[in-house]
C-alpha positions in Angstrom: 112.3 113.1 108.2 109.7 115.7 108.2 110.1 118.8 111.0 107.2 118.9 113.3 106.4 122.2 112.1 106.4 121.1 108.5 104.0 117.8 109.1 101.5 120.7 111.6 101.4 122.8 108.5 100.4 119.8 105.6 97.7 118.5 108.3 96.2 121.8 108.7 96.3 122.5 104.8 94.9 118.9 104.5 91.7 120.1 107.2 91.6 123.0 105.1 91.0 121.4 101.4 89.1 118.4 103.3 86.2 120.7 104.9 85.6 122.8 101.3 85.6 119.5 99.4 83.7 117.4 102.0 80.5 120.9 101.5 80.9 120.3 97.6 80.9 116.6 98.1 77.5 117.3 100.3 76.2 118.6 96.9 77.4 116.6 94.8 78.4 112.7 95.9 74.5 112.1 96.4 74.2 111.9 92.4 77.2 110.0 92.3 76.0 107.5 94.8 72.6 107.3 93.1 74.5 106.5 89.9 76.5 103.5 91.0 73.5 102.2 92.3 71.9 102.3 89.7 74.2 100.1 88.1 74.5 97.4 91.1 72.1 95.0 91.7 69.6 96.8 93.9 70.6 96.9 97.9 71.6 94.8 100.9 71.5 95.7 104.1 74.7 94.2 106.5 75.7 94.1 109.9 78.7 97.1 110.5 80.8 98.6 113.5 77.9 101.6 112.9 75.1 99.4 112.8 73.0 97.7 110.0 73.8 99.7 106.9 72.2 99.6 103.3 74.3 99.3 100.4 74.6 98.6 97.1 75.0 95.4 95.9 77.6 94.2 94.1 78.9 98.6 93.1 80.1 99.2 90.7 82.4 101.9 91.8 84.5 101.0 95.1 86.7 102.8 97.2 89.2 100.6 99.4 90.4 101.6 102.3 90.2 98.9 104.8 93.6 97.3 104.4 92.4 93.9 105.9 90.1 93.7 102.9 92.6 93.9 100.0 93.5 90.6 99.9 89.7 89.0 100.1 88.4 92.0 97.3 91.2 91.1 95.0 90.0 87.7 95.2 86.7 88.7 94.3 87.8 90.0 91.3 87.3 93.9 92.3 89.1 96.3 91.0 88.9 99.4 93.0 88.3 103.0 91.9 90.6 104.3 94.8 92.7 102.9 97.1 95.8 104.3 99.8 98.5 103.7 97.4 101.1 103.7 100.2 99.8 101.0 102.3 99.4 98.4 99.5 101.8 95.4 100.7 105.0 95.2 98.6 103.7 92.3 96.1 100.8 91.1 94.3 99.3 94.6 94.2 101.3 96.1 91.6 98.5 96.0 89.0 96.2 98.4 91.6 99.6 100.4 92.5 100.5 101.6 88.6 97.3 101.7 87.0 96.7 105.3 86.9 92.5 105.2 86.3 92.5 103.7 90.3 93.1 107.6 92.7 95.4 107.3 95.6 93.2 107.7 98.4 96.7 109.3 100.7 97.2 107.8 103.9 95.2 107.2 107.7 97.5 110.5 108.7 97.0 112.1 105.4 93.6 111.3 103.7 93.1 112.6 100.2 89.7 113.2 100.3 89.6 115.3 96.7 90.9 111.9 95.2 88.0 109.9 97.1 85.4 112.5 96.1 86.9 112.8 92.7 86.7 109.1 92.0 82.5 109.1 92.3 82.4 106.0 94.6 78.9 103.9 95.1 80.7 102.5 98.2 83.7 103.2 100.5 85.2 100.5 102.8 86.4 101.9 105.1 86.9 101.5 109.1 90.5 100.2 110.7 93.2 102.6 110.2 90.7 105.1 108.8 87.9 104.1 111.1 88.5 107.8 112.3 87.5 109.8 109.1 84.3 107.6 109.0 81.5 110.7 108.9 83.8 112.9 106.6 83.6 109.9 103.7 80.2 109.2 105.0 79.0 112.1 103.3 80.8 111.7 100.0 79.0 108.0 99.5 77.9 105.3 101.5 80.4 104.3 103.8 80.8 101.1 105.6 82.9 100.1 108.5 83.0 95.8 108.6 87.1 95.9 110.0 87.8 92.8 112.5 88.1 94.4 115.7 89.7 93.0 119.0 86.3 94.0 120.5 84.2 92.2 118.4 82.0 89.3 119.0 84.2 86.2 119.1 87.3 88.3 119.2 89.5 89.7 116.1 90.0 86.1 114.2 86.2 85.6 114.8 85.8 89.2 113.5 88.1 87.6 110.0 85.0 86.0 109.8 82.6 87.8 109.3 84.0 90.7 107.6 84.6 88.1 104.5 81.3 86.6 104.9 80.0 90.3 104.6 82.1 91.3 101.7 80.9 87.8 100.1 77.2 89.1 100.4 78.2 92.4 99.1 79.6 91.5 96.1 77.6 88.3 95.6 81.1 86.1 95.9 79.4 83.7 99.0 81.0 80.7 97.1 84.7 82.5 97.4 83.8 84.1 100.9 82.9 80.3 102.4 86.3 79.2 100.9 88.5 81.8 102.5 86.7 81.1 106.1 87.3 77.6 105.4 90.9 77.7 104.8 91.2 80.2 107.8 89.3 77.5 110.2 91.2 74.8 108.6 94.5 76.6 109.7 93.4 77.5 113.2 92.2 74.2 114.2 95.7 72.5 113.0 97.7 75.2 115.1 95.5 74.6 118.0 96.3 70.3 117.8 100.1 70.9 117.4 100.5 73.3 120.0 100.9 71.9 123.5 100.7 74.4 126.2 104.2 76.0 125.6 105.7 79.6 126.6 105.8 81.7 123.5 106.7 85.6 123.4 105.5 87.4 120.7 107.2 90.7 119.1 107.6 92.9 116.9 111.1 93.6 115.3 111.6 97.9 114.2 114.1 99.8 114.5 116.7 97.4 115.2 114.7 96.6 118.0 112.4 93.9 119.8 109.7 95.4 121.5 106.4 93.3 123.0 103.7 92.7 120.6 101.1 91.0 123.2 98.8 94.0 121.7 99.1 93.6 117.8 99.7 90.2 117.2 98.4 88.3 120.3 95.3 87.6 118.7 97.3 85.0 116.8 97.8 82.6 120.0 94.4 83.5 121.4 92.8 80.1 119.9 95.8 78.2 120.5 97.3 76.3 123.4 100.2 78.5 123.9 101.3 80.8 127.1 102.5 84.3 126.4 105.4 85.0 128.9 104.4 89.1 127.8 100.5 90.0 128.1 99.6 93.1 126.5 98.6 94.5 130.2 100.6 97.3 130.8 100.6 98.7 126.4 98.9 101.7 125.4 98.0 100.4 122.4 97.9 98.1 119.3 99.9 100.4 117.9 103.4 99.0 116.7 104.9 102.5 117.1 104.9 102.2 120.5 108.4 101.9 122.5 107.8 99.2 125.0 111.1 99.7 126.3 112.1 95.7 126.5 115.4 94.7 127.4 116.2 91.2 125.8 117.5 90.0 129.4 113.8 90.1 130.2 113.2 87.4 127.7 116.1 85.9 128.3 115.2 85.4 132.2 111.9 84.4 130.6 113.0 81.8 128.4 110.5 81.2 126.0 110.1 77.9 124.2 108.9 79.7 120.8 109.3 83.0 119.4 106.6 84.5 117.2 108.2 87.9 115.3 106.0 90.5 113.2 109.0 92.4 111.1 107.2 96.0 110.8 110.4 97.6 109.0 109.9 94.5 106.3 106.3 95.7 105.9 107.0 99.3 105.3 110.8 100.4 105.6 112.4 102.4 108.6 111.0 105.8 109.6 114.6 107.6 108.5 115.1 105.9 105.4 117.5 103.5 106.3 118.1 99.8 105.3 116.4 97.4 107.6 117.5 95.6 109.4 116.2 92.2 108.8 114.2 90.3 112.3 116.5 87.3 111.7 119.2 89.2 111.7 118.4 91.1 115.1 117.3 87.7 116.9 120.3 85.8 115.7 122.7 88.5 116.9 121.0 89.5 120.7 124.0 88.1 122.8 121.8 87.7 125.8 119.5 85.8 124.0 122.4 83.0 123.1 121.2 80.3 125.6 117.5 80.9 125.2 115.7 77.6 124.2 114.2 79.3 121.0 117.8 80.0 120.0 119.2 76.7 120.8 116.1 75.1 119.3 115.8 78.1 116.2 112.2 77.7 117.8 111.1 81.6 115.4 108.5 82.0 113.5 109.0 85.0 111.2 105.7 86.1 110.2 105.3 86.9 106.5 106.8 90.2 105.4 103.5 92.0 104.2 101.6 90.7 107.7 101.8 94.4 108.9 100.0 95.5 105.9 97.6 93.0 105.5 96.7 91.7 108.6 93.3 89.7 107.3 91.7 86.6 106.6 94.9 85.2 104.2 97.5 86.6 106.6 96.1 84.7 109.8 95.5 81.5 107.6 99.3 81.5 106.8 100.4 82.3 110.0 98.2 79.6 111.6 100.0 77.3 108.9 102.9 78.7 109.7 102.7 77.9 113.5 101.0 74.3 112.9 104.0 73.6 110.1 106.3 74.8 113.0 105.1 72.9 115.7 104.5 69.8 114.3 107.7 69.6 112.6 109.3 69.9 116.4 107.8 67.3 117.8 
């Protein structure tokens, strides 16, 4: 692992290079902008987390950064002119991961903005883990910010929503868009019939560990007819990094019918290198979790591996299968 001072000196370089490129990019990504739009097909104006923004439509040149979007813009047939390499989920992307002519854009704690500038985007998805660097690639090209959000309108799944519908408009894919929102209703409504009303605790497996998820992944049960026996009152954040300090007697004394797992170290390996330890692995061997109903029952739904990663429109369309598929199947 990385020393503190080590990581404090590579984020102060990065602030360094960002702010000289960022005043070249202030000269410079205006005639690059003007060029890809050009080459779209005039402009649309959409609803975004910073308010109705005009774009070009369907660019020519895009830069992904939105990880809930890969899935959907791969579907609509874009190929990307930058993306963050390192938080492309473990299949299906391999295409965007070796082809050298597509920059890696670095990472939400390491942006490489010189790659972003450098690959002359028309348009920059960006918002959700990079939501915070939103003015600095504002004013390399036009930047928008259509993430699904917990504080959205309608809530995060409703939020699925409308970013497809968005990106649909953008790069005139409606037809694919209206399919993808489809499926994801299609899903939710069948979870919603099969469950009836029963405790569920949902986690997240790192580390070895099982710590509360309430915060990332309750927005799955939020539509269905399910109890939590955890809330997310109490977490600082959606942020899986967070040690929530559970003890499995809790959920032991809890006794959940169901248990719904997001396996982070699946999604992205352990922070020291190790070999992960698998969810299943963890749940089946928790002693004081031997008499639980969702042991006795194998009541666990393992969401898929790349859900950490992906977290959009697809991934909550499988889960909701997943949990309907689950449910059903139990009676």
């Amino acid at each position: 692992m990385r020393s503190v001072r080590f990581r404090q000196a590579v984020i102060a370089t990065s602030a360094v290079l960002g702010a000289g490129l960022l005043l070249s990019a202030c000269g410079e990504s205006g005639s690059a902008s003007d060029a890809g739009k050009a080459k779209s097909k005039g402009e649309i104006t959409v609803a975004t987390a910073k308010g109705d923004v005009a774009v070009p439509k369907e660019p020519a040149r895009v830069v992904a950064l939105d990880s809930t979007s890969f899935v959907t813009l791969k579907a609509f047939g874009v190929k990307p002119v930058a993306v963050p390499k390192g938080l492309l989920p473990n299949e299906g992307f391999d295409d965007w991961k070796n082809d050298s002519s597509i920059k890696d854009a670095g990472t939400h704690h390491e942006p490489k903005l010189e790659s972003v500038n450098a690959s002359e985007p028309d348009l920059i998805i960006g918002g959700y883990r990079f939501a915070e660097h939103h003015d600095k690639l504002a004013k390399i090209a036009d930047t928008i910010d259509v993430a699904p959000s917990d504080e959205a309108a309608g809530g995060y799944v409703n939020a699925l929503k409308s970013q497809t519908e968005t990106l649909g408009k953008i790069f005139g894919q409606e037809e694919k868009a209206k399919g993808i929102v489809d499926a994801l209703e299609k899903a939710k409504a069948s979870a919603a019939a099969a469950t009836q009303g029963e405790k569920v605790f949902l986690g997240v497996s790192s580390a070895g560990k099982i710590a509360n998820g309430a915060s990332r992944i309750g927005r799955l049960t939020e539509p269905l007819n399910l109890k939590n026996v955890l809330s997310a009152e109490g977490e600082k954040s959606t942020s899986v990094h967070d040690n929530s300090g559970l003890a499995p007697e809790t959920i032991a004394k809890l006794n959940p019918d169901w248990v719904i797992l997001l396996d982070r170290d699946a999604a992205v390996g352990t922070e020291d290198g190790s070999e992960p330890v698998a969810a299943k692995k963890i749940v089946n061997g928790m002693e004081a979790w031997e008499k639980t109903t969702f042991r006795q029952q194998d009541q666990v739904i393992y969401l898929a591996n790349d859900f950490y990663l992906t977290e959009g429109a697809q991934a909550y369309t499988d889960a909701f299968s997943a949990v309907a598929t689950a449910f059903t199947a139990a009676g």
